[in-house]
N, C-alpha and C positions, 0 to 999 in steps of 0.2 A: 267235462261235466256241463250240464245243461243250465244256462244262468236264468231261468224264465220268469224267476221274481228280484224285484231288485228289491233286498232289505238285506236287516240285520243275519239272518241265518245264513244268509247266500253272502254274504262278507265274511261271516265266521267260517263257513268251508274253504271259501278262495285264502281267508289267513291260515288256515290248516295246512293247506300244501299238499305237495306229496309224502305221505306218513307209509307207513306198515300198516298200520289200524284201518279194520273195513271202514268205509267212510259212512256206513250206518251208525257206527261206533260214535262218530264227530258229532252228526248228526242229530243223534237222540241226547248227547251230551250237551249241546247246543241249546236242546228245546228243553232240556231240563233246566241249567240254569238259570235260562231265560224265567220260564214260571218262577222260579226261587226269588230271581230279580225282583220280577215285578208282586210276588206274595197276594197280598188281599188286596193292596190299591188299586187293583184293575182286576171287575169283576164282572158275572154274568146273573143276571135275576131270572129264578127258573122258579115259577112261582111261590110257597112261602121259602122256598130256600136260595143261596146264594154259591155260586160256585167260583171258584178261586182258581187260577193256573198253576198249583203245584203239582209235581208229579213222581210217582215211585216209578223208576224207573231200573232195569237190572241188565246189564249186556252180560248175553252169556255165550261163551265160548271156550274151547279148551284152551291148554296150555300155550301160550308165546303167541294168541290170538291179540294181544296187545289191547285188551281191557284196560289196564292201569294208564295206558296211554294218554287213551282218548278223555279215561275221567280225569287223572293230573293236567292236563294242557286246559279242560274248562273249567275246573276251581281254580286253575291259578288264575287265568284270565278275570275270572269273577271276582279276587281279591284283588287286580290291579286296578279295577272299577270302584271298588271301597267298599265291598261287600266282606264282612267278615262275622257271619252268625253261621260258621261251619262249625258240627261238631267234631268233640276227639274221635281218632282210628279205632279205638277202642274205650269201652264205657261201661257201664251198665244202665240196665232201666231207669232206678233211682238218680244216677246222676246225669240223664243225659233231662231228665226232665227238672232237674235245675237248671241245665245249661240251656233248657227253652223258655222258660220261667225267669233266663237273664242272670241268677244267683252264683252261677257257675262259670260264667263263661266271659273268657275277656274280648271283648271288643275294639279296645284300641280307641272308644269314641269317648269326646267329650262337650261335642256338641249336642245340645237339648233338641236340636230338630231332628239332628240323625238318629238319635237316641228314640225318639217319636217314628221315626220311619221305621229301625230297625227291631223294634219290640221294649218294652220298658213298663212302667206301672200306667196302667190303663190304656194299654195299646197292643196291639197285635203282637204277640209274640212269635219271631219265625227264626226256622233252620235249615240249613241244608246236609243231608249227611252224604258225605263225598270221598266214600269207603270201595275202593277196588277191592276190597277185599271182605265183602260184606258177612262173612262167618268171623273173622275176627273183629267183627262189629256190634253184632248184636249177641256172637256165640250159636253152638251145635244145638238147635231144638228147645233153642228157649219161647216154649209158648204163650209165657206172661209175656214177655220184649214185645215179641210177634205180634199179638194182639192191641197191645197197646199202638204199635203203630198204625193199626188196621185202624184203629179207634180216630186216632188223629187224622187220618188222611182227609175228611172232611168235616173236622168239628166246626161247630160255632158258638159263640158264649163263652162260659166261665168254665175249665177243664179244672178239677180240683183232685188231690193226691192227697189223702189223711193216714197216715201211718202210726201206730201206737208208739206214743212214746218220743215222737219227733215233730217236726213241724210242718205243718200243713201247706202243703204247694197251689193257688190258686193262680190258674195261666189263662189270660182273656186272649180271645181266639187262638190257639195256636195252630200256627201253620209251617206243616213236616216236606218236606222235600225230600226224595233219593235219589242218588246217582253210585249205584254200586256195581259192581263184576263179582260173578261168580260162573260158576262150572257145572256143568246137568251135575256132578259126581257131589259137590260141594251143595248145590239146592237141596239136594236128596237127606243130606245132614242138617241144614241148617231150618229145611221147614219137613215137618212128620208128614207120614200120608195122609192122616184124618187133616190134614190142613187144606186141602184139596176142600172149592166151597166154601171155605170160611173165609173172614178175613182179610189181613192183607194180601192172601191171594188172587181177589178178586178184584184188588187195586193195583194189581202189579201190572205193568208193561214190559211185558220181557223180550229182549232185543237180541235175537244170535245173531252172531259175527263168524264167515270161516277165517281163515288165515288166511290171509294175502301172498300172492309169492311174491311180494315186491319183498325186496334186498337194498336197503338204502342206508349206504356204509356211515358216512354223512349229513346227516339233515340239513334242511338248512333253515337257520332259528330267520321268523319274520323281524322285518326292520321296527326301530320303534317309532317310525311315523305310521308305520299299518297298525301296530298293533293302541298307539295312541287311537287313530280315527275309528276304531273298534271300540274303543273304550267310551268315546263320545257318543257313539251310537247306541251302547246301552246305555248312558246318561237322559239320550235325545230320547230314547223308548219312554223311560222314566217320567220325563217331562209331557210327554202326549197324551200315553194310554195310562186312565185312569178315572176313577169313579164307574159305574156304570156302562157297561159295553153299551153299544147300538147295534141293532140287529136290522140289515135293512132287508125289504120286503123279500126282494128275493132269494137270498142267503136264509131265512125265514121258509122260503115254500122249498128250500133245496133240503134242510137240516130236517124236516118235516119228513115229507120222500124218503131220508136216509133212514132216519129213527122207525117209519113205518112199513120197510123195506127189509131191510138186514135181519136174515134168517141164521144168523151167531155160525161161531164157529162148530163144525164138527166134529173138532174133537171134543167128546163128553166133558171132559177134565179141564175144559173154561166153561161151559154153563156157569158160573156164577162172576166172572168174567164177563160175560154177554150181559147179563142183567144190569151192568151198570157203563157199557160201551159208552152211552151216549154220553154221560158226565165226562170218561176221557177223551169224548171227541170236540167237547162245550170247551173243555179244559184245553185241548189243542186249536181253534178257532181264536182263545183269548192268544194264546201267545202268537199265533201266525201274524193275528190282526196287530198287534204290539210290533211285531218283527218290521211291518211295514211303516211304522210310524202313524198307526193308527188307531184311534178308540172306537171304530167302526166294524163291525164283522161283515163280512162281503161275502158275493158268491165265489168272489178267486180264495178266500181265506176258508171257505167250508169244504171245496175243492182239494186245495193244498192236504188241510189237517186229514179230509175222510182218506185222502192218497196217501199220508205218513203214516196212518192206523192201519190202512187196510195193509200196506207191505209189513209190516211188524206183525198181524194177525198171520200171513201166510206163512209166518216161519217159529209161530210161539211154540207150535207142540214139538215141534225140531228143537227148541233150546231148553224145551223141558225134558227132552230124552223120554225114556222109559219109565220117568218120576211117574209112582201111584199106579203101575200097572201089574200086571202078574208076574206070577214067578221067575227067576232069570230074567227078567225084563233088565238088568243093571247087563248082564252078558249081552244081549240082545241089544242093548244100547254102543257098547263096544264094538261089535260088529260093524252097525251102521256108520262108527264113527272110521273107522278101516277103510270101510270104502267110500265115504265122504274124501277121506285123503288121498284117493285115487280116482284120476280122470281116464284108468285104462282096467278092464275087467280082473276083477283078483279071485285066485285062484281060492276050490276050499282049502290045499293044503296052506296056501298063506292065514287064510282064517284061522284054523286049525291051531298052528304055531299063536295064533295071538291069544286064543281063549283055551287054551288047554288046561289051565290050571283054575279052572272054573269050570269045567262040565266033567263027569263022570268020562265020557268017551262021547269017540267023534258021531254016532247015530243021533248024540243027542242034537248037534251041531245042525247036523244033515236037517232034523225036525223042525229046529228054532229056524234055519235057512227058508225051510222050503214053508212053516207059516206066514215069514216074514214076505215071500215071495206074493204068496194069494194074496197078503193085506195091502198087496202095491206099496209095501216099504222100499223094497229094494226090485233089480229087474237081473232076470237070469239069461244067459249066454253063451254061446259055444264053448267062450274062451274064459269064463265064469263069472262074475258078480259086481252088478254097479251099481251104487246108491241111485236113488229116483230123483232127478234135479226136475228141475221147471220153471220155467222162463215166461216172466210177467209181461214181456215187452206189451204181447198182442191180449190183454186182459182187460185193458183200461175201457171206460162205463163213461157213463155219463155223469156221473159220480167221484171217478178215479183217472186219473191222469199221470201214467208212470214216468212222462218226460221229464215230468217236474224232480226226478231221482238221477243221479246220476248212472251212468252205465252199469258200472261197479255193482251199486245196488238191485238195480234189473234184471243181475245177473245170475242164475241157478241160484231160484230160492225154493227149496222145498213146503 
């Protein structure tokens, strides 16, 4: 791995090790807690509004992609530090907005300053939700949940809940964090297609991970003098970055350039996505700058972040699958994922065996193959069919800079 910054995140991967879990997995789990960490006290003024580093974040990949992994190793991490405003695994609306609200939720604190840091009466209320399993989080298709989240991800002021008959929830700024896993199969249930455009869809960061062929019988747990001087370092983040970022002149005519530059993703299905890139890229500039021990955003910190956005851009519509597309698109999603798990051409009678119990007969197959073919999905062969990889090494801009990613992540990302 490439150590090109010396800070906080580039500690957190060296404490990682060698895992199972793609190390984009460690990665974005990393850059999540870190915003959670640092909540409102270190912000960015974007004229009358103010933008914060929390982030929804989702790694998606299928099964024994070791999702759960990457997010139990950063919540635990973040509770050895004294962070403990995570919500339950499971909840509902109503009660998770007590537990932001502080009414619900035990903190374990009994100091009046920490109680002031960590949310209380007339002070920021914040959370992190740190659910590998984010359907049995929020639940299959609940669009009150959904929306409410969308609602939070950047409020400001007094959020207020009046319920008939019960008592009335007033929560001054709250601030929602996510770090969930879930599965193209498991998105498809958990948010509807009219969700597409709306909402927390447009606040999501969605992070696929393939599976690793690493086999690592043994891990081996870090010492606890690595894992102490990790802990000091989000302490030392804490102590540094806060109040008010600085945006120095050049980091200024760079984030400029970007914002008036970036022609969004092509696939249709983040247009709404696109519309608000630049807040998650203001939002990643605050934590990179934090990473380094700094309340200053820089031109290395607009660099880093547009380089961490733009490789999770190049692989979002690959971890949404077939989500919100035409018909058979869930089969057509299978497919691709068939030959994702193969680095040697597969045959159609191998397809064939995998989707048969989903198409009428095999012409259908042949059809959905040979669209999938024109759309440059997949590429065809003597010896038959191979997913479409693509390799970011030689992409990087003046804007983007892949060394700053490890191999691993450089590596066939569609």
């Amino acid at each position: 791995m490439q150590n090109n910054r010396d800070d906080l995140i580039t500690g957190y991967m060296n404490y990682i090790g060698e895992t199972e879990a793609p190390a984009t997995f460690h990665r974005w789990s990393c850059l999540t807690i870190l915003g959670a960490w640092l909540g409102r006290r270190y912000h960015f003024r974007l004229g009358h509004f103010s933008i914060s580093s929390n982030l929804y974040v989702m790694l998606m990949g299928g099964a024994g992609s070791r999702k759960s992994t990457a997010i139990k190793i950063a919540a635990g991490l973040l509770r050895k530090a004294g962070y403990d405003r995570i919500a339950a695994e499971r909840t509902t609306k109503e009660k998770f907005l007590m537990d932001l609200a502080g009414e619900g939720l035990e903190t374990g604190s009994t100091d009046i300053w920490e109680q002031n840091l960590f949310g209380g009466e007339g002070s920021a209320a914040e959370i992190l939700v740190a659910a590998d399993e984010f359907n049995t989080f929020v639940g299959n298709g609940n669009i009150e949940f959904l929306s409410l989240l969308g609602v939070l991800w950047d409020y400001s002021g007094q959020f207020s809940d009046r319920k008939k008959n019960s008592k009335s929830l007033i929560i001054t700024d709250p601030t929602v964090s996510i770090l969930a896993g879930n599965t193209a199969t498991g998105f498809s249930l958990a948010f509807p297609a009219e969700a597409i455009g709306q909402g927390i869809f447009s606040r999501l960061i969605l992070i696929h991970g393939e599976k690793t062929d690493k086999r690592i019988t043994f891990p081996e747990a870090p010492s606890d003098k690595t894992e102490k001087l990790l802990v000091d370092l989000f302490h030392a983040v804490r102590q540094v970055a806060s109040g008010v970022a600085v945006l120095d002149p050049t980091a200024r005519n760079m984030l400029d350039a970007i914002y008036k530059s970036h022609g969004g993703l092509s696939d249709v299905r983040f247009e709404s996505y696109t519309n608000r890139r630049f807040t998650h890229l203001i939002k990643l500039c605050l934590i990179c700058s934090a990473s380094a021990l700094r309340n200053e955003i820089t031109e290395s910190d607009v660099l880093y972040a547009n380089t961490l956005l733009t490789h999770a851009e190049h692989s979002m519509p690959k971890a949404l699958g077939e989500f919100g597309k035409a018909r058979n698109s869930d089969v057509a999603h299978k497919v691709i994922q068939v030959l994702e798990n193969s680095y040697t051409p597969v045959t159609l009678k191998v397809l064939w065996q995998a989707v048969h119990n989903d198409l009428e007969d095999i012409s259908a197959l042949k059809d959905m193959i040979s669209n999938l073919v024109i759309a440059e999905k997949i590429i065809s062969t003597k010896a038959g069919f191979l997913a479409k990889r693509r390799i970011l090494e030689e992409e990087s801009s003046e804007f983007v800079d892949f060394s700053l990613l490890s191999d691993q992540e450089r590596k066939y990302i569609a």
